[in-house]
PATIDO-469227 format. One record per residue: residue number from 1; x, y, z of N, C-alpha, C in turn; chain. Coordinates in steps of 0.05 Angstrom, whole numbers, plus 5000, padded with zeros to 4 digits. Layout:
R|k|nX|nY|nZ|caX|caY|caZ|cX|cY|cZ|c
R|NUM|X|Y|Z|X|Y|Z|X|Y|Z|A;
...
END
This chain:
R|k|nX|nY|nZ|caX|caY|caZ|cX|cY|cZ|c
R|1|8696|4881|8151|8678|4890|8172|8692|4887|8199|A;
R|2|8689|4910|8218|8693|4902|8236|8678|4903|8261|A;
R|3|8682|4901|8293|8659|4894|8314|8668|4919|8332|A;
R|4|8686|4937|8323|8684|4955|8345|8695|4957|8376|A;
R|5|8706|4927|8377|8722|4926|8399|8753|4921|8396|A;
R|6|8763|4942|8409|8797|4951|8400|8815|4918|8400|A;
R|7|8829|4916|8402|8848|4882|8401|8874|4908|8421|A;
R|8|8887|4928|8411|8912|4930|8431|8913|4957|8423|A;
R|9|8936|4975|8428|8940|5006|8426|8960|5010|8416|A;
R|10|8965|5013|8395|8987|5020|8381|9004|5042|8379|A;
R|11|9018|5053|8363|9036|5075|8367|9043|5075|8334|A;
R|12|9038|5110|8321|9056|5111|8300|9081|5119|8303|A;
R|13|9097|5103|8292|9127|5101|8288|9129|5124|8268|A;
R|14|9121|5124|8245|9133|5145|8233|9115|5152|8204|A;
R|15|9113|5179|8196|9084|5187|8172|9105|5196|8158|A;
R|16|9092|5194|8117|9104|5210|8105|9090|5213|8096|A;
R|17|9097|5238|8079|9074|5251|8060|9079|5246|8042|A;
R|18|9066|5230|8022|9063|5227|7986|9042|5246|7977|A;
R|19|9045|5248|7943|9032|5263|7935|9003|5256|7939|A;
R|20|8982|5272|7956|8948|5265|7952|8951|5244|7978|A;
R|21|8969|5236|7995|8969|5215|7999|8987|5217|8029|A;
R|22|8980|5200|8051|8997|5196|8063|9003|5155|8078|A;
R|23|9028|5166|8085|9044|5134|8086|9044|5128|8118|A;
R|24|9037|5115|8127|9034|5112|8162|9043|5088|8168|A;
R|25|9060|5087|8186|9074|5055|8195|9077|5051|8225|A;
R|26|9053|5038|8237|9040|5038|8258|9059|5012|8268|A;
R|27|9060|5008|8303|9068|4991|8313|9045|4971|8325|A;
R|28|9041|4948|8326|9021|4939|8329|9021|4908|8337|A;
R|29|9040|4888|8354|9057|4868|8348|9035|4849|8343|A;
R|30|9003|4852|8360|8985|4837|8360|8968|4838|8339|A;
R|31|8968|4854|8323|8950|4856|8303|8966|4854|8282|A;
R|32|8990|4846|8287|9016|4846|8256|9017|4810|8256|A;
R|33|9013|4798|8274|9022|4774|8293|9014|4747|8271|A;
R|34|8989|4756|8254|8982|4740|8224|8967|4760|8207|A;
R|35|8976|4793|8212|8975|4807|8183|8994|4796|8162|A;
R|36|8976|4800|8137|8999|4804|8099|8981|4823|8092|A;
R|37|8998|4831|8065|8989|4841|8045|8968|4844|8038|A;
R|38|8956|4864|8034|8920|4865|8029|8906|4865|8048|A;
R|39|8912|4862|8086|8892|4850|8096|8878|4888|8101|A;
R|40|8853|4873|8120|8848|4906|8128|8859|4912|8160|A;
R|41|8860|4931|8169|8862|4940|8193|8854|4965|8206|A;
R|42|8840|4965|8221|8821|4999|8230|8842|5002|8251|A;
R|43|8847|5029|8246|8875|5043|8262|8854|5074|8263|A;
R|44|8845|5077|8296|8818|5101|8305|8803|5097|8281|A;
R|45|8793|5067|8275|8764|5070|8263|8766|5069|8233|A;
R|46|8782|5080|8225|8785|5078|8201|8794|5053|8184|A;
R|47|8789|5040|8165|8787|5016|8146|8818|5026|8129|A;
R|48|8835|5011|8141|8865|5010|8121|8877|4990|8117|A;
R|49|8888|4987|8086|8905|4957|8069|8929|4960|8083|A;
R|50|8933|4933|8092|8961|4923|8101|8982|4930|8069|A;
R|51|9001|4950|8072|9013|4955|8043|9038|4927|8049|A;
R|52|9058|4930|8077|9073|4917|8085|9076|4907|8111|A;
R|53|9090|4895|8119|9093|4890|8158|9119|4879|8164|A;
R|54|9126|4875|8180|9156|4870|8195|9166|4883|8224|A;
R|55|9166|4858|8239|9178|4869|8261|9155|4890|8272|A;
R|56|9135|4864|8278|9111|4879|8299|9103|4904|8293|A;
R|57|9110|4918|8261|9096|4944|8254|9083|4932|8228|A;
R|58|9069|4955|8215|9056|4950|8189|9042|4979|8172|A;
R|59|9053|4973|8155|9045|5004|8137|9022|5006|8121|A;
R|60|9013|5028|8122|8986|5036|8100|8987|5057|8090|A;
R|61|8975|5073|8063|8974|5085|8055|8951|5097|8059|A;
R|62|8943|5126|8069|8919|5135|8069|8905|5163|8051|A;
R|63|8888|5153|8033|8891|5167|8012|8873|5196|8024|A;
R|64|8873|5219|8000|8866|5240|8005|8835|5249|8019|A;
R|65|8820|5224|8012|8792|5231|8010|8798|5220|8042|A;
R|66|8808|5197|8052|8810|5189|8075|8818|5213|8097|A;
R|67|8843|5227|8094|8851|5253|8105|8833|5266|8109|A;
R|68|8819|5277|8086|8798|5302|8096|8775|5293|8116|A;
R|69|8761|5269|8112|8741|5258|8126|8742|5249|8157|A;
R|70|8770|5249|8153|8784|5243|8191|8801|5258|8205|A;
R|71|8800|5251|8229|8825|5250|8244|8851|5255|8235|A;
R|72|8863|5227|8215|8885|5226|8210|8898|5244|8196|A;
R|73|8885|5271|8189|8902|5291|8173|8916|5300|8194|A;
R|74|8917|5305|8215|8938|5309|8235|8950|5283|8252|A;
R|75|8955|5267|8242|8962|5247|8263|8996|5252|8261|A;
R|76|9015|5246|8275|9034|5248|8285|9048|5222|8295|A;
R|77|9074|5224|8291|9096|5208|8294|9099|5206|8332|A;
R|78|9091|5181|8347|9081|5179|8370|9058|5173|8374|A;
R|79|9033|5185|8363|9010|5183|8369|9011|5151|8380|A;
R|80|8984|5148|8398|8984|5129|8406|8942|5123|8390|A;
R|81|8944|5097|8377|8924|5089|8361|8909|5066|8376|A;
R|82|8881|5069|8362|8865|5037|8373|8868|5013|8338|A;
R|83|8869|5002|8352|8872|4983|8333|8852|4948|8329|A;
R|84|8849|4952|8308|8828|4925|8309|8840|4908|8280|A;
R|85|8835|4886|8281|8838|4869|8255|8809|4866|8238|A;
R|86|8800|4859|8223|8783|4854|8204|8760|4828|8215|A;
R|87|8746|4832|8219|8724|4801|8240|8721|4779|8228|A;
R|88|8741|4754|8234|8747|4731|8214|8706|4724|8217|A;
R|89|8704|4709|8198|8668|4696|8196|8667|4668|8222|A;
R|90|8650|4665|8234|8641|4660|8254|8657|4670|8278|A;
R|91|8667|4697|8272|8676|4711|8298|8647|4720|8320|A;
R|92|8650|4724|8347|8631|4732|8358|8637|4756|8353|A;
R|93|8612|4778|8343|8601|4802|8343|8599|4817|8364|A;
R|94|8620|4824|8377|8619|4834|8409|8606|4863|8415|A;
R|95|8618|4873|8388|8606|4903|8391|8579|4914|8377|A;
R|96|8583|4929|8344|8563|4920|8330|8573|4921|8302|A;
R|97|8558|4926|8287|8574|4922|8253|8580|4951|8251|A;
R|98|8606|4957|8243|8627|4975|8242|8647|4968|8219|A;
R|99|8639|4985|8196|8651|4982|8183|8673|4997|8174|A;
R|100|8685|5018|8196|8716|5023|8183|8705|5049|8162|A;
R|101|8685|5056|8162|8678|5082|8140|8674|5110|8150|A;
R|102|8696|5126|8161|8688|5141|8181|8665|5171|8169|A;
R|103|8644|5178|8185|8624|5187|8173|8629|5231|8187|A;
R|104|8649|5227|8197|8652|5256|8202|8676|5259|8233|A;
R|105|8674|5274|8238|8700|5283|8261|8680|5303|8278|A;
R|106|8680|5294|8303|8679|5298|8329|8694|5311|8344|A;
R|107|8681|5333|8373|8703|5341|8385|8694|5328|8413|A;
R|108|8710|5318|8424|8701|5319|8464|8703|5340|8472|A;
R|109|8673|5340|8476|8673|5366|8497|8683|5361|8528|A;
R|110|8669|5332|8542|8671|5338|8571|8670|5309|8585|A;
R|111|8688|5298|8599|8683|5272|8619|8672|5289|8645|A;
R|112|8655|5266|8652|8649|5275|8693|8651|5246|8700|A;
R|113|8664|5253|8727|8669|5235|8745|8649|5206|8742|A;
R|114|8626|5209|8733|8617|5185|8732|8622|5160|8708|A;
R|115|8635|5183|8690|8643|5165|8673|8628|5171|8638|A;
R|116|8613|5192|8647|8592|5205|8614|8616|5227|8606|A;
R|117|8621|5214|8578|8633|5234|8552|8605|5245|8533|A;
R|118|8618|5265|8529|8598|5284|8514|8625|5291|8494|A;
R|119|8603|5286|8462|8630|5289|8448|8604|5310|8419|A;
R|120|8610|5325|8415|8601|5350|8394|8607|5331|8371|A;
R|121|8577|5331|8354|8587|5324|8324|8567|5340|8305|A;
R|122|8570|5336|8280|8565|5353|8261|8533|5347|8264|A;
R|123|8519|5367|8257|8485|5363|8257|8479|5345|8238|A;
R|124|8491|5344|8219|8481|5324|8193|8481|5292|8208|A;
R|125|8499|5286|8223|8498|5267|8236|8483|5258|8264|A;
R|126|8472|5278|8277|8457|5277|8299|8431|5256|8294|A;
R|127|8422|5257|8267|8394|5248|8255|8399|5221|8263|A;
R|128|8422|5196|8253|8422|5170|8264|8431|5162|8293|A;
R|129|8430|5184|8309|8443|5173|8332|8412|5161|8354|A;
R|130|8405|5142|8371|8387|5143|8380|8388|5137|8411|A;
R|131|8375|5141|8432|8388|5133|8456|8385|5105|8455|A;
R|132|8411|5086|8466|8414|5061|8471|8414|5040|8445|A;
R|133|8423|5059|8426|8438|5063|8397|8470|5059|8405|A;
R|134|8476|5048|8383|8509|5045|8378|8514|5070|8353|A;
R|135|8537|5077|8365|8558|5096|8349|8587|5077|8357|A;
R|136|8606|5094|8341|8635|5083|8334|8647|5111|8329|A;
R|137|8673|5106|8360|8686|5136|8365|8721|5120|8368|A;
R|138|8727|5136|8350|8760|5122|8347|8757|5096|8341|A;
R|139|8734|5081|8329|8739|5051|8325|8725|5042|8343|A;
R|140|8714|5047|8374|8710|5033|8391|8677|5038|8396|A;
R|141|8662|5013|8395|8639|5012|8387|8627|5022|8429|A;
R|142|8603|5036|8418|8592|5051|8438|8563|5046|8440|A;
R|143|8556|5062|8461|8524|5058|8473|8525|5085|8463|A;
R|144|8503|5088|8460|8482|5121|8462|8473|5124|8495|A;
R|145|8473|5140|8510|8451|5142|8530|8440|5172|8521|A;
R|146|8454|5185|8513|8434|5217|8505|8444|5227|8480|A;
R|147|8421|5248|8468|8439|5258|8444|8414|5282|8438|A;
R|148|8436|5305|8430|8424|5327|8425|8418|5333|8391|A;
R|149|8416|5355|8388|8425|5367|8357|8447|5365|8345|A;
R|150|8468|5370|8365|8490|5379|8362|8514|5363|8380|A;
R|151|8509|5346|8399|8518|5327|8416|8511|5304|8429|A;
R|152|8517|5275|8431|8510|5251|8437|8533|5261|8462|A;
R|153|8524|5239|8486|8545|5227|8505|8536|5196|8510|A;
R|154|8561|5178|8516|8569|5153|8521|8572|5149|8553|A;
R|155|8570|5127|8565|8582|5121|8593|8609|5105|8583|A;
R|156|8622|5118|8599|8655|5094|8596|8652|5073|8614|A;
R|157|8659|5048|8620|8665|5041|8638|8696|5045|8639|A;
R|158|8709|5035|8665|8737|5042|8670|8760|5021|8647|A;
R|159|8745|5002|8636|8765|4974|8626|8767|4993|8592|A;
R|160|8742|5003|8590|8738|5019|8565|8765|5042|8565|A;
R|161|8769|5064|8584|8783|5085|8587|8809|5079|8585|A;
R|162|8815|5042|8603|8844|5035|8603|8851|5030|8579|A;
R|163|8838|5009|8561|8852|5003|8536|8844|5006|8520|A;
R|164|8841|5036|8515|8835|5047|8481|8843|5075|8497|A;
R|165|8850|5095|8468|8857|5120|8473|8840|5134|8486|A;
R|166|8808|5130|8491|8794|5153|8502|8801|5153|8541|A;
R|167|8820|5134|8545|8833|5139|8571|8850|5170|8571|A;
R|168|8864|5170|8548|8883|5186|8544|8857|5213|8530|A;
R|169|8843|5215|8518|8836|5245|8518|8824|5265|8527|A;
R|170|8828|5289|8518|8820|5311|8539|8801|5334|8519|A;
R|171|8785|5349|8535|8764|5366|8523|8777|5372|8499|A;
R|172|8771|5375|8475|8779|5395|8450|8791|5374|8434|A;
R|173|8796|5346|8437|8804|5331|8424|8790|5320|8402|A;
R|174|8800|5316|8374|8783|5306|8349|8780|5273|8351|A;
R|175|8760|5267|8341|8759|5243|8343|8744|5229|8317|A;
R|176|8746|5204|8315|8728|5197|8284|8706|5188|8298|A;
R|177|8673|5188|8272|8655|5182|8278|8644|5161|8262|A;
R|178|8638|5140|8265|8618|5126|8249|8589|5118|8255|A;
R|179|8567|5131|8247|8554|5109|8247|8535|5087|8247|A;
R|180|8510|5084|8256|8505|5057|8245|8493|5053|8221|A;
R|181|8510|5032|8208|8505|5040|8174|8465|5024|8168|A;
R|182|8455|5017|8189|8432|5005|8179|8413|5027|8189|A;
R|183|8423|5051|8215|8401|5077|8202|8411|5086|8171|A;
R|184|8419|5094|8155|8425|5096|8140|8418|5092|8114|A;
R|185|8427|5067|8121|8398|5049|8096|8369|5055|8094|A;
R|186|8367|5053|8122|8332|5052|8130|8326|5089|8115|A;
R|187|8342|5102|8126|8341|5139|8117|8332|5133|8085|A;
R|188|8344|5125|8072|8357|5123|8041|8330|5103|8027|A;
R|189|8324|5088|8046|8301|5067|8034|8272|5084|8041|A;
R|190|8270|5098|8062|8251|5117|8065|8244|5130|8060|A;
R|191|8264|5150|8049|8257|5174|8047|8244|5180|8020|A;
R|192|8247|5172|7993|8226|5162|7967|8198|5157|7979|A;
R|193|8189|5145|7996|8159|5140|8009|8154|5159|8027|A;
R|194|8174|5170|8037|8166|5200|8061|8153|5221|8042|A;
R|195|8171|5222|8018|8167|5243|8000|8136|5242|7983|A;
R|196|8138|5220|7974|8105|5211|7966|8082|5212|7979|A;
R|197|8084|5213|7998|8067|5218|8018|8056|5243|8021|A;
R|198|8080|5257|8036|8085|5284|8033|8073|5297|8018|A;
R|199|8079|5299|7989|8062|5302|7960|8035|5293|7964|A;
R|200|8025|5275|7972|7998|5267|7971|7980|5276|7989|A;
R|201|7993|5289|8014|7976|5304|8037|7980|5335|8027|A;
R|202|7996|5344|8000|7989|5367|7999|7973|5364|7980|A;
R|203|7972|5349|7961|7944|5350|7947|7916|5349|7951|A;
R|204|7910|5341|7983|7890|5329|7990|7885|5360|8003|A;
END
């Protein structure tokens, strides 16, 4: 699990492609600093196994189902990444529960001067977003202040824009989405009793 607030900004060093599969070996000195083997690490949000590390980088494999669902089917050698470690237990919860499961891809539509991103996401996902709700964009856990059918926007503050990538992006940019996995539940635990209901006011 993680809290949604970035630890440093990384850089991929270099991608390969395996079969179904790709190999990513991110630079990261602070988040490598007491990575091993197995640990997790969200690189824009996404939940990835430490495969190896050395020399302030560390590799993961990101499998096919992961590609299609994100961002990272285009990521690139340079890219510059957010990066988080895994939330040791009695860590403070700074952001909110973020778990690294990215739930669809986003575009930025638009910053204004005051600091509101407006970022387009798929309608299937509009249903959990709520104002003054948390979402998770590249990893980095967010406010709601508005949300449409078809679009939420966030306020940045300036400390937000400096150290994570949404300093660096511009209209038309993809981004990952997660999020909050307890609408979700609540959807999934409801909706069996919405439906019964439903049925029972058309019988009446």
């Amino acid at each position: 699990m993680f809290t949604g607030i970035v630890e440093e900004l990384g850089e991929i060093v270099a991608v390969e492609q395996l079969p179904n599969a790709a190999r990513l070996t991110v630079r990261g000195p602070l988040v490598t600093s007491d990575a091993k083997h197995g640990d997790s690490i969200a690189v824009n949000g996404v939940c990835l196994t430490v495969v190896e590390t050395g020399d302030g980088t560390f590799t993961v494999d990101v499998v096919d189902e992961t590609l299609q669902r994100s961002s990272l089917d285009k990521i690139h050698e340079g890219d510059v990444v957010n990066l988080e470690r895994a939330m040791a237990a009695g860590q403070r919860l700074g952001g909110h529960i973020v778990q690294g499961h990215v739930d669809g891809v986003g575009l930025l539509l638009e910053h204004n001067d005051g600091g509101l991103t407006r970022f387009a996401i798929p309608a299937s996902l509009s249903r959990y977003l709520v104002q003054k709700g948390s979402v998770t964009v590249d990893g980095i856990s967010l406010t709601v202040v508005d949300v449409t059918d078809e679009s939420f926007a966030v306020a940045l503050i300036p400390t937000t824009l400096e150290v994570t990538t949404l300093g660096r992006r511009r209209p038309g940019d993809r981004v990952n989405i997660e999020v909050d996995v307890l609408a979700k539940y609540v959807e999934r635990l409801a909706t069996p009793h919405l439906a019964a209901l439903s049925a029972h006011e058309e019988v009446r």
